[in-house]
C-alpha positions in Angstrom: 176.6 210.7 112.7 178.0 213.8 110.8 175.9 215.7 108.3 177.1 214.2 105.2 175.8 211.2 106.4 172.4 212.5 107.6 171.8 214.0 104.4 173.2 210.8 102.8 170.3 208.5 104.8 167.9 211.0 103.9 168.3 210.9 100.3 168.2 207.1 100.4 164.9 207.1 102.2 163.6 210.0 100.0 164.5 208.0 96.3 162.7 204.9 98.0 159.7 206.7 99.5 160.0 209.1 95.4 159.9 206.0 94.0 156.4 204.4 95.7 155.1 208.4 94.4 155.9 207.8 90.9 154.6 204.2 91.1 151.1 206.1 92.2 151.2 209.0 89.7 152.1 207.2 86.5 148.5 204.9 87.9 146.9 208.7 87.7 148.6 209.6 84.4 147.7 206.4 82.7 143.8 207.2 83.4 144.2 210.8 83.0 146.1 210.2 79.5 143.5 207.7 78.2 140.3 208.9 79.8 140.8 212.6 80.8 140.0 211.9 84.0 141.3 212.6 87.6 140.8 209.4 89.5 140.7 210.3 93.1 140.1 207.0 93.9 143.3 205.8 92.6 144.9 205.8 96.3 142.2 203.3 97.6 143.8 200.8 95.2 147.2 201.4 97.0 145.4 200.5 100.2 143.5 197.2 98.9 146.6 195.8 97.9 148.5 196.2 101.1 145.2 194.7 102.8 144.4 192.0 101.0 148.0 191.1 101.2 147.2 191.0 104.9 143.5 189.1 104.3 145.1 186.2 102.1 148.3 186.0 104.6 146.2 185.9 108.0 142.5 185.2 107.0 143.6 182.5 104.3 147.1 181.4 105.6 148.6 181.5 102.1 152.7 181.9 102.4 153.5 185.7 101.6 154.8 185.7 97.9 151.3 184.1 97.1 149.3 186.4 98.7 150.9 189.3 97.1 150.3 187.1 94.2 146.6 187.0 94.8 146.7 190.4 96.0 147.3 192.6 92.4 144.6 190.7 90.7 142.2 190.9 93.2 142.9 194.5 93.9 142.8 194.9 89.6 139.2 193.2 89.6 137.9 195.5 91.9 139.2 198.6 89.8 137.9 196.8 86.5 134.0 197.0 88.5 134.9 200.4 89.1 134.9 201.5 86.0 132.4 198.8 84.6 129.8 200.5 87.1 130.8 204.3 87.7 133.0 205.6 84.7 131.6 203.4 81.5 127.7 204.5 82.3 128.3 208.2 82.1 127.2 209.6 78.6 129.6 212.9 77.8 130.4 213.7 81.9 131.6 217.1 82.5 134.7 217.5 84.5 133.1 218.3 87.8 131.0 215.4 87.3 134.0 212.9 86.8 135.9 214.5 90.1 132.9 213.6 91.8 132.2 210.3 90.8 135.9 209.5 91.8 135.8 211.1 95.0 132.6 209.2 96.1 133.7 205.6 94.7 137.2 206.7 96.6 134.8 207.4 100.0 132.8 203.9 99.5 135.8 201.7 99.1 137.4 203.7 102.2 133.9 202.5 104.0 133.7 198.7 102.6 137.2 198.1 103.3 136.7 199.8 107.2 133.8 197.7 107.3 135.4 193.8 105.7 138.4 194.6 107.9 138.8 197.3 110.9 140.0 200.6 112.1 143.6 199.3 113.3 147.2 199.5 111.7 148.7 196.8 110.4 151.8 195.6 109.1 153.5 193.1 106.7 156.4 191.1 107.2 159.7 192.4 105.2 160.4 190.1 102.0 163.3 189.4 102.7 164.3 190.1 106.7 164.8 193.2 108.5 168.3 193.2 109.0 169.5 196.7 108.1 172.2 197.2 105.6 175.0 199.9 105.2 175.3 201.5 101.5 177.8 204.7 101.7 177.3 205.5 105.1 173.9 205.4 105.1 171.7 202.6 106.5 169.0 201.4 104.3 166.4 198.4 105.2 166.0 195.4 102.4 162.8 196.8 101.9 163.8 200.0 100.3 166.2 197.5 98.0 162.7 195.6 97.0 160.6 198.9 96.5 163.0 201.0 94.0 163.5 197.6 91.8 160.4 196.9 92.0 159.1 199.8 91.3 161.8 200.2 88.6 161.0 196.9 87.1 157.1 197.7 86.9 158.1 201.2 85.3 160.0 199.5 82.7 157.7 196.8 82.0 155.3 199.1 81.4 157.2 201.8 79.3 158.2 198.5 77.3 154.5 197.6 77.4 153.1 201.1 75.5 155.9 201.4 73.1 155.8 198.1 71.4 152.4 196.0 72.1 149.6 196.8 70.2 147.2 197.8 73.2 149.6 199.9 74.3 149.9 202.1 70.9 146.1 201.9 70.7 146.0 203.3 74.0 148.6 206.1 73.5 146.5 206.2 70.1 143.4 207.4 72.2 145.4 209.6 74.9 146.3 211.5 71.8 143.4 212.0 70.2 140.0 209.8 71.2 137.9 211.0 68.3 140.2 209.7 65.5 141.4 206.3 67.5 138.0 205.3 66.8 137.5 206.7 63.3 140.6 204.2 62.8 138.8 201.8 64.6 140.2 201.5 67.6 137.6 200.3 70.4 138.2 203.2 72.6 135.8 201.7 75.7 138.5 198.9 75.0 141.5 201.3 76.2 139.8 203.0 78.9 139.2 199.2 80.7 142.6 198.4 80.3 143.9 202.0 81.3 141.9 201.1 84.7 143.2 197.4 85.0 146.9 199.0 85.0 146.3 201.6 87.0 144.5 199.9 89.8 147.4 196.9 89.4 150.4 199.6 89.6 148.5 201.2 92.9 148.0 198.1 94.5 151.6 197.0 93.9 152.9 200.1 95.3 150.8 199.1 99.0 151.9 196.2 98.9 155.9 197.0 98.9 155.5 199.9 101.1 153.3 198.3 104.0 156.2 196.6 105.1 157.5 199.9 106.1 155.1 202.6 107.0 151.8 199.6 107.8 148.6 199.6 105.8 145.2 200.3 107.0 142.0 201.3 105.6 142.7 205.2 105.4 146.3 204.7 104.0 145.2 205.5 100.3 144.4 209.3 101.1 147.6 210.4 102.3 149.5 208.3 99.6 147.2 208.6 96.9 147.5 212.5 97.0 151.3 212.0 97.0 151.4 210.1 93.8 148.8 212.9 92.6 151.4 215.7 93.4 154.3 213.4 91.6 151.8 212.9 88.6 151.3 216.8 88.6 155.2 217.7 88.8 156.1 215.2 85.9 153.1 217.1 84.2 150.5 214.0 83.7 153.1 212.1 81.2 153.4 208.8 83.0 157.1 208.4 81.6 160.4 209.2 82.9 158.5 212.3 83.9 157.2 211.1 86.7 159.4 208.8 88.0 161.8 212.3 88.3 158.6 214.0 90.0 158.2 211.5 92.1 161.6 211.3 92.8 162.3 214.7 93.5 158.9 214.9 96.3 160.0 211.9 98.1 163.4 213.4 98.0 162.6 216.8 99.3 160.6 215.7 101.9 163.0 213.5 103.3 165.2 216.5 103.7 162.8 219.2 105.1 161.4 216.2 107.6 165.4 215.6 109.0 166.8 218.9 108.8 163.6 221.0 109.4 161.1 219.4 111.2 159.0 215.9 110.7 155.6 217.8 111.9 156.1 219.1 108.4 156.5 216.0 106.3 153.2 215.9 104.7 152.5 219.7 104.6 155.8 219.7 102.1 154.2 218.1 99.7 151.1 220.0 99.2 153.4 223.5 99.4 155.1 221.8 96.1 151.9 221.0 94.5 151.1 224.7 95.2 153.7 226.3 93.7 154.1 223.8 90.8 150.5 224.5 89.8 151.1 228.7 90.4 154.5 228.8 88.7 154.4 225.8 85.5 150.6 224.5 85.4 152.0 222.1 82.9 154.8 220.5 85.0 158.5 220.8 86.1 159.3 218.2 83.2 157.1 219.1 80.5 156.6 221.9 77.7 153.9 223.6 77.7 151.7 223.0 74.8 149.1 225.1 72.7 146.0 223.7 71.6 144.7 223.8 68.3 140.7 223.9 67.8 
């Protein structure tokens, strides 16, 4: 294989694995947009929805397109008692207080879910076979086919969803200005639940498409989760096209630096980007910087 086609192969696996990132970090912008908030725990929904994929498919013996879906709802519930029981309680939480809270519901679904299922590495059966195809000299694996329209599908959907339903305007109502959504009376509580039911739905859509690839246990959501963070971060919290190009562009660059540098470094490039995004433009590759106004 020459290297126009090595680089070729890499950049289809990189857009795939970029697009799985931006699925994860427009889940972080949503929250951070309506709520203000960080939530750390957003990878452990990426993890519940490629294991209780796996629960309903084994445990249950439900054919696979219903136990995926069983999977986003069930996975959805879970982050709608999240923030019924950690986030909604709070009365006027300082920062620090929020990353915390996150962090620690992030650690106890980690433990439950070690504890309902096990320690191993599992897998999912491809959706549609395994038989690899060939796309301009590069091979690429059905799977990557099902995760970028997929994950395209559920970007649209929801960029359709915010720009003309009326929950959606209420909630880009609040992420622009809490205090007078509710003068207007918009029930602000209202947004922040469903700002949580999408987020938690988007995550655990985006472990169920990738487990068929890279397996799902109950640790998966750290590694990924940070990974949609750093896509969230380069796109500059928006949750639009954004992030989808941030996500992009990680997935894309590591791809690269693990084939033509070395995989030991596939993770480590991804932190390195977060680093120097956050030194050089705070506010994001894709975004202006903005002044507040007091």
């Amino acid at each position: 294989m020459g290297l126009s086609e090595q680089i070729a192969q890499y950049l289809v696996t990189g857009i795939s694995t970029g697009a799985i990132y931006a699925l994860i970090g427009i889940g972080f912008a949503i929250i951070y947009n309506s709520t203000e908030i960080i939530n750390f725990a957003q990878g452990e929904f990426v993890m519940l929805g490629g294991m209780l994929t796996l629960f309903f498919l084994n445990a249950m013996k439900l054919p696979l397109p219903l136990a995926i879906i069983l999977a986003v709802p069930s996975a959805t519930l879970i982050g709608i008692l999240f923030e019924r029981l950690a986030i909604r309680p709070l009365r006027k939480p300082s920062p620090l207080e929020l990353v915390i809270i996150t962090i620690g519901g992030s650690i106890l679904i980690r433990g439950i879910a070690m504890l309902v299922w096990d320690k191993d590495t599992h897998s999912l059966p491809p959706f549609s076979g395994s038989e690899p195809l060939e796309i301009a000299g590069a091979t690429i694996m059905p799977q990557h086919i099902w995760i970028i329209c997929l994950t395209f599908l559920s970007i649209l959907l929801n960029k359709l969803f915010f720009q003309y339903s009326i929950t959606g305007k209420a909630m880009r109502a609040c992420a622009a200005n809490r205090r007078a959504a509710g003068l207007v009376g918009i029930d602000v509580k209202r947004m922040v639940l469903f700002s949580f039911i999408i987020s938690s739905a988007l995550g655990s859509l985006a472990g169920i498409i990738v487990a068929p690839l890279t397996m799902t246990s109950y640790d998966v959501g750290i590694m990924l989760g940070l990974k949609g963070f750093c896509a969230a971060i380069i796109g500059g919290m928006s949750g639009g096209l954004s992030t989808v190009l941030g996500g992009i562009l990680l997935g894309t660059l590591e791809s690269l630096g693990a084939g033509l540098i070395s995989s030991g470094y596939k993770d480590a490039i991804a932190f390195i980007i977060l680093l120097l995004i956050l030194f050089v433009r705070p506010q994001g590759l894709f975004r202006k910087a903005e002044t507040e106004r007091v």
